[in-house]
Backbone as ProteinMPNN parsed JSONL, in Angstrom:
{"seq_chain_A": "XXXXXXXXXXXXXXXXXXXXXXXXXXXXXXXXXXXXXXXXXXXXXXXXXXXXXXXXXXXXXXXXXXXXXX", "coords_chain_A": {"N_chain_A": [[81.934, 90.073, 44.54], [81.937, 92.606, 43.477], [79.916, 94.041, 44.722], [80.95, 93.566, 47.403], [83.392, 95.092, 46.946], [82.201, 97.799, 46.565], [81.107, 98.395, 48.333], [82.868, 98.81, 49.815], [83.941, 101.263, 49.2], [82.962, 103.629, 50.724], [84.348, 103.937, 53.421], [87.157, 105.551, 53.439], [90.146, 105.689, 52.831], [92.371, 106.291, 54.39], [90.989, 105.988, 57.152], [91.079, 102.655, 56.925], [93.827, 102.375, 56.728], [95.428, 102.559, 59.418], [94.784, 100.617, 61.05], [95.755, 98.695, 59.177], [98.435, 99.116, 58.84], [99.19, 98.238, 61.781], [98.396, 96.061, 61.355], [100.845, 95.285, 59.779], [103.296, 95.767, 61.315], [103.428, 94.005, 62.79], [103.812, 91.773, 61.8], [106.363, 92.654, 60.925], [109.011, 91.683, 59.311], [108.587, 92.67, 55.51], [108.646, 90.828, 52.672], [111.64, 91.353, 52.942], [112.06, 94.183, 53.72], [112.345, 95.804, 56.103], [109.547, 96.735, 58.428], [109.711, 99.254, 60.014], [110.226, 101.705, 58.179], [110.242, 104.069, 56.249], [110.04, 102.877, 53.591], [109.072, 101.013, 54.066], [106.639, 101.475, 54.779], [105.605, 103.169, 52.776], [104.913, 100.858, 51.042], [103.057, 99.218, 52.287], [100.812, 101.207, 52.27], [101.023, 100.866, 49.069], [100.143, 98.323, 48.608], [97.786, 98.234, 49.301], [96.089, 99.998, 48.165], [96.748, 99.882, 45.407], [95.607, 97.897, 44.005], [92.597, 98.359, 44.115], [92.756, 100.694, 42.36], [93.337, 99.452, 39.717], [91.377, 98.451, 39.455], [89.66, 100.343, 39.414], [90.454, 101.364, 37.207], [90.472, 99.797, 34.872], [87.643, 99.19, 35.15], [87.087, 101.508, 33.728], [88.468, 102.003, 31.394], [86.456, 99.696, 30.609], [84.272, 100.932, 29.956], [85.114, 102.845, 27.887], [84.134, 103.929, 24.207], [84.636, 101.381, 21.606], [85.506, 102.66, 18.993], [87.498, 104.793, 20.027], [89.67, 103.402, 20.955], [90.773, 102.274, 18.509]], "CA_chain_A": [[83.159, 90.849, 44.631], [81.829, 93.873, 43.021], [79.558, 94.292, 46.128], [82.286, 94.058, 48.632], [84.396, 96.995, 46.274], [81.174, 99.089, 46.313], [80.577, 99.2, 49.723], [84.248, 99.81, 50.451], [84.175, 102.854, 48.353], [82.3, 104.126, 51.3], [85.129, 103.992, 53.819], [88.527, 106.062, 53.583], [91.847, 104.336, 52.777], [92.95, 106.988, 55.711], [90.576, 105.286, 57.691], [91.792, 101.66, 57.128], [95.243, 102.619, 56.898], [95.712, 102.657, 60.526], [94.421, 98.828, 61.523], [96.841, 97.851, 58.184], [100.137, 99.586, 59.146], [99.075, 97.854, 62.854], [99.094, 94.443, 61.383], [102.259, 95.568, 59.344], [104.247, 96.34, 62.02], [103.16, 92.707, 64.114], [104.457, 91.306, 60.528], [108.215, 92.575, 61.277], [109.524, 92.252, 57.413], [107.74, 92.567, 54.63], [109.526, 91.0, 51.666], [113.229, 91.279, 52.946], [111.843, 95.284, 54.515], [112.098, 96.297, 57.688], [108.425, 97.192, 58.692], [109.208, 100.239, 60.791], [110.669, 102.055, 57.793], [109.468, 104.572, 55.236], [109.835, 102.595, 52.686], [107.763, 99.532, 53.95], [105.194, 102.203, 54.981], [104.771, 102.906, 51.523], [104.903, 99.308, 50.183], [101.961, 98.428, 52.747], [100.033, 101.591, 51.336], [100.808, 100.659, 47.921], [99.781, 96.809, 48.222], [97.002, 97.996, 50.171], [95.412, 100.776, 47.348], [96.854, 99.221, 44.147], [94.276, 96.636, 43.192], [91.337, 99.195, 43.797], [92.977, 101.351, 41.322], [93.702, 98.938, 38.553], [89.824, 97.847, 39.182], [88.78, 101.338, 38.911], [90.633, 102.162, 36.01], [90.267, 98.621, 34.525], [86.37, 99.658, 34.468], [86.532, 103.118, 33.255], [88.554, 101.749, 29.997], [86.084, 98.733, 29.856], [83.57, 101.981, 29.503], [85.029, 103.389, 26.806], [83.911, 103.194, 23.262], [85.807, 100.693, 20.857], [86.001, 103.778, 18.032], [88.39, 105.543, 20.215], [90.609, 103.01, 21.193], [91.319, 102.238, 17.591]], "C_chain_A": [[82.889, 92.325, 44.344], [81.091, 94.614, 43.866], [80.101, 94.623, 47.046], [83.044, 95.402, 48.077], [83.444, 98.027, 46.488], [80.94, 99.646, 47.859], [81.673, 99.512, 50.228], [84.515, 101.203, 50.054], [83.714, 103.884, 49.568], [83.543, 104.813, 52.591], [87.186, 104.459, 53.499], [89.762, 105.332, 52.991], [92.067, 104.927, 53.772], [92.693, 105.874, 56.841], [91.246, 103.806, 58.155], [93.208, 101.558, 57.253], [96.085, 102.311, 58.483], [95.683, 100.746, 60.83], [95.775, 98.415, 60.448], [98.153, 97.69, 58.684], [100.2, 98.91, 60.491], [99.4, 96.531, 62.742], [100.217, 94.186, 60.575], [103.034, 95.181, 60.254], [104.224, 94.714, 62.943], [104.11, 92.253, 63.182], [106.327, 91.131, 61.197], [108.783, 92.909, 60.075], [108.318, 91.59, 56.864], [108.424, 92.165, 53.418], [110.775, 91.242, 51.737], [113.185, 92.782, 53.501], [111.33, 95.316, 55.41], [110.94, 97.097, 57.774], [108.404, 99.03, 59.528], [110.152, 101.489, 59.806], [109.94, 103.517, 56.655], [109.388, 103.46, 54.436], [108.601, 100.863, 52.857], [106.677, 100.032, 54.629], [104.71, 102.208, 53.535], [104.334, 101.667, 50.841], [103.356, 99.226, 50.94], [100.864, 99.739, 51.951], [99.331, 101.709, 49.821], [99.948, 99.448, 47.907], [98.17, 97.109, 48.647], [95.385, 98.998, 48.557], [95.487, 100.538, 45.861], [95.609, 98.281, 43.524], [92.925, 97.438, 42.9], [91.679, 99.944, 43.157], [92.888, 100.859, 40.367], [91.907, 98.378, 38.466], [88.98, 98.814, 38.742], [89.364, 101.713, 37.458], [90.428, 101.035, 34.725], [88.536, 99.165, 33.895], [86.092, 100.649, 33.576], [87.413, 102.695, 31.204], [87.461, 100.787, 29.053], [84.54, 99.629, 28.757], [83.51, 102.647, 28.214], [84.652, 102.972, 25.156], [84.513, 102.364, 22.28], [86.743, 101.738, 19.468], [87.136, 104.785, 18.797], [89.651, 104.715, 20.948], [91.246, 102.573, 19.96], [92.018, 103.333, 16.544]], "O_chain_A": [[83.547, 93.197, 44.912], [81.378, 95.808, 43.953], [79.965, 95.707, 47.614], [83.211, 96.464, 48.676], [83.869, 99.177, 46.597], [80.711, 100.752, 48.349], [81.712, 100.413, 51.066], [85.228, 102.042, 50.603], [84.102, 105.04, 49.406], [83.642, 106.035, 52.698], [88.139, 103.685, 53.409], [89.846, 104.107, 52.902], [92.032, 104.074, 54.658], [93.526, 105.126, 57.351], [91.779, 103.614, 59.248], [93.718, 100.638, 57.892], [97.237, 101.882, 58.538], [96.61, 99.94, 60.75], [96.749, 97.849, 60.945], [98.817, 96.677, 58.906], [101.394, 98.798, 60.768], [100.179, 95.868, 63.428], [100.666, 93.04, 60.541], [103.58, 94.098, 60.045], [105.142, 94.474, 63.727], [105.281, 92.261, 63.564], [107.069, 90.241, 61.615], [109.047, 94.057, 59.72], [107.527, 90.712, 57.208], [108.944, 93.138, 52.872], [111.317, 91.403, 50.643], [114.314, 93.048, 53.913], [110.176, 95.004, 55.705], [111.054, 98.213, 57.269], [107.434, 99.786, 59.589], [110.815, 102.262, 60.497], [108.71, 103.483, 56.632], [108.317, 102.897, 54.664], [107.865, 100.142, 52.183], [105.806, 99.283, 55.071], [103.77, 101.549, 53.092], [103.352, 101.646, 50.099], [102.411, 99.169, 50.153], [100.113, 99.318, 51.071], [98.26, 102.125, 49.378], [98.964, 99.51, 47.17], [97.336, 96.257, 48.341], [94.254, 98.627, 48.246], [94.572, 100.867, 45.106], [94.954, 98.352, 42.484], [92.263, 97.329, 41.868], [90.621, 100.532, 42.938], [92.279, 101.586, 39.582], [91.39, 97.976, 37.423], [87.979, 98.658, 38.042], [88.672, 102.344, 36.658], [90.227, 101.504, 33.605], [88.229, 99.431, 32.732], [85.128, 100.711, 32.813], [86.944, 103.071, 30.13], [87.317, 100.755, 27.831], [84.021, 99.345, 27.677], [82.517, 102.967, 27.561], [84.846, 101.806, 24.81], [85.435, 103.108, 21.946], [87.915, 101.685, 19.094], [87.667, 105.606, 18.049], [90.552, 105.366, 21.476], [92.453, 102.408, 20.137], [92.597, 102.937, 15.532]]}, "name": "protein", "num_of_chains": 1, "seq": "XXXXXXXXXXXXXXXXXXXXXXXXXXXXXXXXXXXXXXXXXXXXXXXXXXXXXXXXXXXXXXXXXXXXXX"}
């Protein structure tokens, strides 16, 4: 898993963004939202960039030393 995240780091979200919002839009609703909307644009960007955040920031606390979280 940590393989697959590393080599995605390599590639854009811009990039993938496009193919996503493509199989969005086949989708129709997302959750009770209408796909061709702002707001279920953002939802698919959020669902889509969320997890690699909480993984990067997930690491960067597991980084830190225990004397400064106490």
């Amino acid at each position: 898993l940590i393989a697959v995240i590393i080599g995605l780091l390599v590639v854009p979200l811009q990039m993938s963004l496009i193919p996503l919002l493509k199989l969005y839009n086949g989708v129709g609703t997302f959750f009770g939202v209408p796909s061709k909307t702002y707001l279920g644009i953002w939802l698919a960007h959020t669902g889509f960039g969320l997890p690699f955040a909480i993984y990067l920031l997930r690491s960067y606390i597991a980084g830190l030393p225990r004397e400064i979280m106490e």
